[in-house]
C-alpha positions in Angstrom: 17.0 -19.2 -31.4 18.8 -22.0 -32.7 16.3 -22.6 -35.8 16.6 -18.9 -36.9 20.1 -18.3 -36.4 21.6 -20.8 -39.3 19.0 -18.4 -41.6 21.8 -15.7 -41.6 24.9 -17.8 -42.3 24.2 -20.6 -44.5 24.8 -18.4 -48.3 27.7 -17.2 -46.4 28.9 -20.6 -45.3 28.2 -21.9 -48.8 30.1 -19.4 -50.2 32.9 -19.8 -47.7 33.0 -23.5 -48.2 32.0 -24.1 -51.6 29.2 -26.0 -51.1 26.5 -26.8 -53.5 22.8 -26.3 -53.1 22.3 -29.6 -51.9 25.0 -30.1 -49.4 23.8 -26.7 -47.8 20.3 -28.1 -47.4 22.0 -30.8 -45.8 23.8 -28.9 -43.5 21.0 -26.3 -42.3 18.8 -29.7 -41.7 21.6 -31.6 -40.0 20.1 -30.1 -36.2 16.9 -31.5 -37.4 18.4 -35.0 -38.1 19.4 -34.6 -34.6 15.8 -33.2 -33.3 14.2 -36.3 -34.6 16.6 -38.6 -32.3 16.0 -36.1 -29.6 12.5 -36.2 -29.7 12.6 -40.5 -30.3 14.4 -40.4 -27.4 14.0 -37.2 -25.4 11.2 -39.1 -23.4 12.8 -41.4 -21.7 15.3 -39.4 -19.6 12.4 -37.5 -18.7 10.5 -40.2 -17.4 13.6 -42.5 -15.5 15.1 -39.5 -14.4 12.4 -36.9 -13.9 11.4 -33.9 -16.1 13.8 -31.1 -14.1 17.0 -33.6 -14.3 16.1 -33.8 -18.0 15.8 -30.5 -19.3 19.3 -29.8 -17.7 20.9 -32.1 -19.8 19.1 -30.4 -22.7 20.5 -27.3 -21.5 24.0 -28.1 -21.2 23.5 -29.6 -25.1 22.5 -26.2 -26.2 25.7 -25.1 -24.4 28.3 -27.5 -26.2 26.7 -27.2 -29.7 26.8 -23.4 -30.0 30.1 -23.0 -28.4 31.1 -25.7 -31.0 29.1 -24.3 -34.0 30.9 -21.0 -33.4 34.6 -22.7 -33.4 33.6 -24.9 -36.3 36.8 -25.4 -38.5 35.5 -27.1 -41.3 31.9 -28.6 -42.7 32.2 -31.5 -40.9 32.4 -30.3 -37.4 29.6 -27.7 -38.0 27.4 -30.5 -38.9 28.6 -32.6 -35.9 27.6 -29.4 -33.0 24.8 -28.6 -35.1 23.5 -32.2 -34.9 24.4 -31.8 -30.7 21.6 -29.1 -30.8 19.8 -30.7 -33.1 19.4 -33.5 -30.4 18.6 -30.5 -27.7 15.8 -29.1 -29.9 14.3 -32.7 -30.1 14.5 -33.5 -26.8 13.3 -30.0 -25.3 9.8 -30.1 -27.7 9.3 -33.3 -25.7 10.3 -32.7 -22.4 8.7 -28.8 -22.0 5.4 -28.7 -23.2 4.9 -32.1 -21.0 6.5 -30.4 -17.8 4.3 -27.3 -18.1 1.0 -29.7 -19.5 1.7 -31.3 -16.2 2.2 -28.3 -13.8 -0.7 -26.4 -15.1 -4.4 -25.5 -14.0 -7.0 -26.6 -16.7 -8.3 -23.3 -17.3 -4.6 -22.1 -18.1 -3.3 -25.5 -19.6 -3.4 -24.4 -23.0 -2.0 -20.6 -22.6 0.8 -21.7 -20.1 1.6 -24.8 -22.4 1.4 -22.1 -25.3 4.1 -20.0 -24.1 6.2 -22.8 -24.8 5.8 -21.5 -28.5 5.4 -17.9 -27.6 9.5 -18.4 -26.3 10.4 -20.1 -29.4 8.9 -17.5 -31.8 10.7 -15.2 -29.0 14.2 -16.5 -29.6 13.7 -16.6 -33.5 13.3 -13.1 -33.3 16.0 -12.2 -31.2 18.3 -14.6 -33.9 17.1 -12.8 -36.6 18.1 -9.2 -34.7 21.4 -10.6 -33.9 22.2 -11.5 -37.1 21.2 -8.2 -38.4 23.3 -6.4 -36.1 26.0 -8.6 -36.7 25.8 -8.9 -40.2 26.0 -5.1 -40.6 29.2 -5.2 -39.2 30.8 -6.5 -42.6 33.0 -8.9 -40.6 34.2 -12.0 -42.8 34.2 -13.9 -39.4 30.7 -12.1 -38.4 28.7 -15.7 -39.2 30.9 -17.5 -36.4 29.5 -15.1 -33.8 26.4 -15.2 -35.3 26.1 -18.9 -34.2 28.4 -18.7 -30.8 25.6 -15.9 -29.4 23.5 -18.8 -28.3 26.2 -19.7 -25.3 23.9 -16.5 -23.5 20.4 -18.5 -23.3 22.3 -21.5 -22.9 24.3 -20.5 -19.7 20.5 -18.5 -18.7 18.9 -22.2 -19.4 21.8 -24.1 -17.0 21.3 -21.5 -14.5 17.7 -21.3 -13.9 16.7 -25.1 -14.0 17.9 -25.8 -10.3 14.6 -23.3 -9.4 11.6 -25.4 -11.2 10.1 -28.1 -9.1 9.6 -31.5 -10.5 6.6 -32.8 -12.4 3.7 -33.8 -9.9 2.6 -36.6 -11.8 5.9 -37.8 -12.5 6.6 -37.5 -8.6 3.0 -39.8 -8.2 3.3 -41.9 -11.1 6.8 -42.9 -10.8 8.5 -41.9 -7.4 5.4 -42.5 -5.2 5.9 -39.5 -3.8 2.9 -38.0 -3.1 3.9 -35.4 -0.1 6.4 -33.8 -2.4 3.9 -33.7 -5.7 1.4 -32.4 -3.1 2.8 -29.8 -2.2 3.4 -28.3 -6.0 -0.1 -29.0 -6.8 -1.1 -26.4 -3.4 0.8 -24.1 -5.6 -0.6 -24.4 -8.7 -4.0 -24.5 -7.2 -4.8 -24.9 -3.1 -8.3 -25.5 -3.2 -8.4 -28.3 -5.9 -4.8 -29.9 -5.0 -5.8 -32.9 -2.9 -9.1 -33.5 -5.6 -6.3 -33.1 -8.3 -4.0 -35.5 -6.7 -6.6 -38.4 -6.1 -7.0 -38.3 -10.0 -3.7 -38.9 -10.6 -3.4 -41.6 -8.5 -6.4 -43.3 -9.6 -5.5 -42.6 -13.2 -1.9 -44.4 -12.7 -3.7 -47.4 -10.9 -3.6 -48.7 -14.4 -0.5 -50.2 -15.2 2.1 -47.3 -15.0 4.4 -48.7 -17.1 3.3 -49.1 -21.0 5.8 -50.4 -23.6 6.2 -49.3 -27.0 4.7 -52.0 -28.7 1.8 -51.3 -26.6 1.5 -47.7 -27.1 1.4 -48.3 -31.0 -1.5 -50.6 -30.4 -5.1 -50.3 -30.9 -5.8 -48.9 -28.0 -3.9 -45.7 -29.0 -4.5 -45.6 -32.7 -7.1 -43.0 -32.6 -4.4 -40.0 -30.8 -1.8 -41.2 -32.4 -3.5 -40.5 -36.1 -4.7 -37.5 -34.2 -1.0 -36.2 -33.3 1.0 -38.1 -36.6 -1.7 -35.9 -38.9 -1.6 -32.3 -36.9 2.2 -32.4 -36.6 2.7 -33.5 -40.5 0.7 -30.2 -41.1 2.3 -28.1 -39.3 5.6 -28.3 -41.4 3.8 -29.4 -44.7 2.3 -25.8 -44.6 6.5 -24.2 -45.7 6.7 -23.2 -42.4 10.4 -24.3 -41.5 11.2 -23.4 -45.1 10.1 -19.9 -44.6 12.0 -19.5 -41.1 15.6 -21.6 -42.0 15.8 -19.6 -45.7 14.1 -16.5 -45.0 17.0 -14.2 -46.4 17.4 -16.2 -49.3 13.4 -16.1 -50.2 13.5 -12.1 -49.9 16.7 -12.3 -51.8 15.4 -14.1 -54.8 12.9 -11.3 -55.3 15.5 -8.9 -55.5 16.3 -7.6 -52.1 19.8 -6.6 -51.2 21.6 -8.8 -47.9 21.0 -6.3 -45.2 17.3 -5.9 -46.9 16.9 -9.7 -46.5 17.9 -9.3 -43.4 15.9 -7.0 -42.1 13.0 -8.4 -43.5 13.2 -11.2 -41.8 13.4 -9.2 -38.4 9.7 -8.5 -39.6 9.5 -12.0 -39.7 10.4 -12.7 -36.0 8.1 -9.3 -35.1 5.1 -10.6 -36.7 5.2 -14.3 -35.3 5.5 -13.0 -32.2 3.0 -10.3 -31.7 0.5 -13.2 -33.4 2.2 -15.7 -31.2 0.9 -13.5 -28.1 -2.6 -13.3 -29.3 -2.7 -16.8 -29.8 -2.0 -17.2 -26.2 -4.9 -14.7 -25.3 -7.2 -16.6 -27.4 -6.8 -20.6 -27.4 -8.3 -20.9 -23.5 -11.3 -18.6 -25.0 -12.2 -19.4 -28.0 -10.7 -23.2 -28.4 -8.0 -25.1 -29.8 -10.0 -25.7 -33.2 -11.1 -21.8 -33.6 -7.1 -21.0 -33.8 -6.9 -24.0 -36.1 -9.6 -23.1 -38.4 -8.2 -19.2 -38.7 -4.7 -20.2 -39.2 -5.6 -22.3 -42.0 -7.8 -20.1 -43.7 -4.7 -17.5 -43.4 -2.3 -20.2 -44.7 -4.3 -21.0 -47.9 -5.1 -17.3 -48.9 -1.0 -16.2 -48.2 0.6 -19.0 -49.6 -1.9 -19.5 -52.8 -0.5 -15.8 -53.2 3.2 -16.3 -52.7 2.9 -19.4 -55.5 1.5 -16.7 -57.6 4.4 -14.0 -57.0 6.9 -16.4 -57.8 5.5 -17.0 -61.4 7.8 -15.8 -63.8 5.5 -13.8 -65.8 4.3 -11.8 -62.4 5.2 -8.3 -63.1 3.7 -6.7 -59.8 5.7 -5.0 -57.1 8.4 -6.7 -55.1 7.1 -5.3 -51.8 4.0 -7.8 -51.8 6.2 -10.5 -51.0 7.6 -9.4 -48.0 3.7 -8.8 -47.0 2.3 -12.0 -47.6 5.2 -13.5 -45.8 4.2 -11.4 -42.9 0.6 -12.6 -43.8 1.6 -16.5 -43.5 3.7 -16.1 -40.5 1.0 -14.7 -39.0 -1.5 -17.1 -39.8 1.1 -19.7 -38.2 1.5 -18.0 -35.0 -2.1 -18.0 -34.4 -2.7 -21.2 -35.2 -0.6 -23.8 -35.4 2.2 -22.4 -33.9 0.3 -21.4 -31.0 -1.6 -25.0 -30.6 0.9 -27.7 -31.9 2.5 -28.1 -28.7 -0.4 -27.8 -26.6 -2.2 -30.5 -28.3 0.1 -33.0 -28.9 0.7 -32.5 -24.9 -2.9 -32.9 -24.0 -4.2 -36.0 -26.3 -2.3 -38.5 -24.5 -3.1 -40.6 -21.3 -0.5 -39.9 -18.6 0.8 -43.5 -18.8 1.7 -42.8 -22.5 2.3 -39.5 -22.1 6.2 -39.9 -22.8 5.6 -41.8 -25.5 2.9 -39.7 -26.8 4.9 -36.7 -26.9 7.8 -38.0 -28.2 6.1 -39.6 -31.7 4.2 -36.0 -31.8 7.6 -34.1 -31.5 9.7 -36.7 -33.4 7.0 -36.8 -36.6 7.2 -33.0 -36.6 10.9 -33.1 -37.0 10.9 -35.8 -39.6 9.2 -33.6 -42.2 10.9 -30.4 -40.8 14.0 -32.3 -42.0 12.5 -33.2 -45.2 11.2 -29.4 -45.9 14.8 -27.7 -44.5 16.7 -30.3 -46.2 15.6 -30.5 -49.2 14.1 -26.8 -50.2 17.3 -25.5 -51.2 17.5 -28.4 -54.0 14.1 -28.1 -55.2 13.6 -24.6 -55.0 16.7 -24.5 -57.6 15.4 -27.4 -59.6 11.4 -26.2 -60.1 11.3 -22.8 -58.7 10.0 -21.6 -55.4 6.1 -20.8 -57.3 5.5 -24.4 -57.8 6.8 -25.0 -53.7 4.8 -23.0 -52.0 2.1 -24.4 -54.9 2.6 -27.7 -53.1 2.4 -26.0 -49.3 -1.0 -24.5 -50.7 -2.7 -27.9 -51.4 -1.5 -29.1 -48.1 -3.1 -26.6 -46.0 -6.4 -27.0 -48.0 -5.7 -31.1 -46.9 -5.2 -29.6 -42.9 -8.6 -27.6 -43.0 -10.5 -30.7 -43.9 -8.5 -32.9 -41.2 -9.7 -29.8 -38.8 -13.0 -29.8 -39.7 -13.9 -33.6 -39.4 -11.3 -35.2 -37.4 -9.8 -32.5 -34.8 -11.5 -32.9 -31.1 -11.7 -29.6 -28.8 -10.0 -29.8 -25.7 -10.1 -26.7 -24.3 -11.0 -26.5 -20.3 -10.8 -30.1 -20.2 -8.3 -32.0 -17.7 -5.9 -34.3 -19.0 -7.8 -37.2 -17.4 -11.1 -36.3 -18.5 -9.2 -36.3 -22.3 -7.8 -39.6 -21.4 -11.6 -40.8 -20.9 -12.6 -39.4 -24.0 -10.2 -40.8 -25.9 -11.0 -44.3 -24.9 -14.7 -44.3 -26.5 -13.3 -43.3 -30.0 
């Protein structure tokens, strides 16, 4: 909800304010300046303090920046709260997807771990409802509620917390309490718990603690190109573009405001629905399968968009607002509906921590570059050439899938770990 929701202010916020082209780029991508400290860092209060106490903190964050987002008096400050949630974005794409890897039976791991996403696509959509209902209200202060409606989720997120229990493996590997992770594995699974638990232990028997000039060693080069590559792809593919300046892109072909915005509720409808299937599919038919489809849908869509943005394209202006539909789709399934999971999996649970946070924090760099910087370019060279350049990339990302990509699907995370040491 927090990506989306800037998506309906930010021509309204440069027109308020003045701003140029670049400056606005700057300020939608200043939360994803702060998600790349958040995610740099968003593993270590996870693993001193324990996942639950984390992703409290990360809750009261969302709190403080919408609240302040919504009372923003000038530029400045906006950019300040947004960089707070910025920090909670970061910080939450490490700490969740390794809480629920961690809590999860191996035959669910991937669609439990995938509903990480599937909440995401969920609160993009609600953002891009609200700001439709909002925006047809015609209120010149319409944008600051359009920001301050996160406090809701955020006071849901504080309250809720206090009823997970804590990480198992964290409980083993850094607590040495093994009664307490015990009895959390009975309920994720009874019959396998004390097996489970064994694993774990024998698994951290190896020194617990690894630094970070260890983890970017050797030893770990193989998952970290692994993780670096998949999450470069993942935003190299326009995705972030599409979902930060959606209103805009249906805009430049035409569209009036409460068109654009509308539109872009088809947006948040058709990454979720594909989001869902996604989750039926990636303990089925593989993590790779997803991959492979979603790229194949990227290439086609996009290859298409470059082409509608031509200037000598004379076709109807309703095929945009399909193929968008087309390429959001092809994200949901595939690496919307994977990214997490994977970068989750690859990792030994020593590393994990530091795993996840160079998966997150890579994914944010280039979502910063993308967000940042597609307002400028788009202006400079036009959007055809863009989404040209997002083509090529996914063609790169199919290659990478089809030679480098491992399958990890009903495999635990120890077995991975084993695997991963014989590359």
């Amino acid at each position: 909800m927090d990506t989306a929701l800037i998506s309906g202010v930010e021509q309204t916020i440069q027109k308020l304010w003045n701003l140029s082209d670049a400056i606005t780029g700057q300020m939608v991508a200043m939360a994803l300046y702060g998600t790349i400290i958040g995610a740099l860092t968003g593993g270590l209060p996870a693993e001193r303090l324990g996942r639950k106490k984390a992703l409290l903190v990360i809750a009261l964050l969302y709190f403080v920046s919408a609240l302040g987002s919504a009372l923003a008096p000038n530029i400045g400050s906006l950019m300040f709260f947004r960089f707070a949630g910025g920090l909670s974005v970061g910080a939450s794409s490490v700490v969740a997807p390794m809480y629920i890897a961690e809590i999860s039976p191996r035959e669910n791991r991937g669609k439990l771990t995938a509903l990480f996403q599937f909440n995401i696509v969920f609160g993009i959509m609600v953002a891009y409802f609200s700001n439709w209902l909002i925006g047809a209200t015609s209120n010149p202060e319409a944008w600051r509620w359009m920001l301050g409606i996160e406090v809701i989720p955020a006071v849901l997120f504080i309250a809720l917390i206090p009823y997970v229990p804590e990480s198992p493996r964290w409980l083993i590997l850094k607590k040495g309490n093994r009664e307490k992770a015990l009895s959390t594995l009975k309920i994720i699974n009874a019959d396998t718990a004390e097996t489970l638990l064994a694993d774990i232990v024998k698994s951290g028997k190896i020194k617990q603690t690894v630094g970070l000039r260890r983890f970017f060693s050797r030893e770990y080069a193989f998952p970290i190109l692994l993780v670096f590559l998949f999450a470069a792809f993942n935003q190299l593919s326009g995705i972030n573009a599409v979902i930060y300046y959606a209103p805009r892109i249906f805009a430049s072909s035409g569209m009036a405001v409460e068109s654009a915005l509308l539109s872009s509720v088809g947006i948040g409808v058709t990454n979720i629905v594909f989001t869902m299937l996604g989750l039926v599919l990636i303990d089925r038919m593989g993590r790779k399968f997803l991959i492979y489809a979603g790229s194949i849908g990227y290439i086609i869509s996009l290859g298409l968009i470059s082409v509608v943005f031509r200037e000598d394209y004379n076709g109807p202006a309703y095929i945009l607002p399909v193929l968008l539909f087309v390429f959001i789709a092809a994200h949901a399934i595939g690496q919307g509906a994977v990214i997490w999971v994977f970068i989750s999996e690859i990792f030994p649970n020593k590393v994990r921590y530091w795993g996840s946070s160079f998966g997150s924090g890579v994914h944010w760099v280039f979502a910063a570059l993308i967000a940042g910087n597609f307002p400028y370019f788009a202006g400079k060279f036009g959007q055809s050439y863009i989404f040209g350049f997002f083509t090529f990339m996914m063609v790169l990302q199919l290659i990478f899938v089809w030679k480098m990509m491992p399958e990890t699907k009903g495999v635990s995370l120890e077995e991975i770990e084993n695997q991963m040491k014989k590359k």
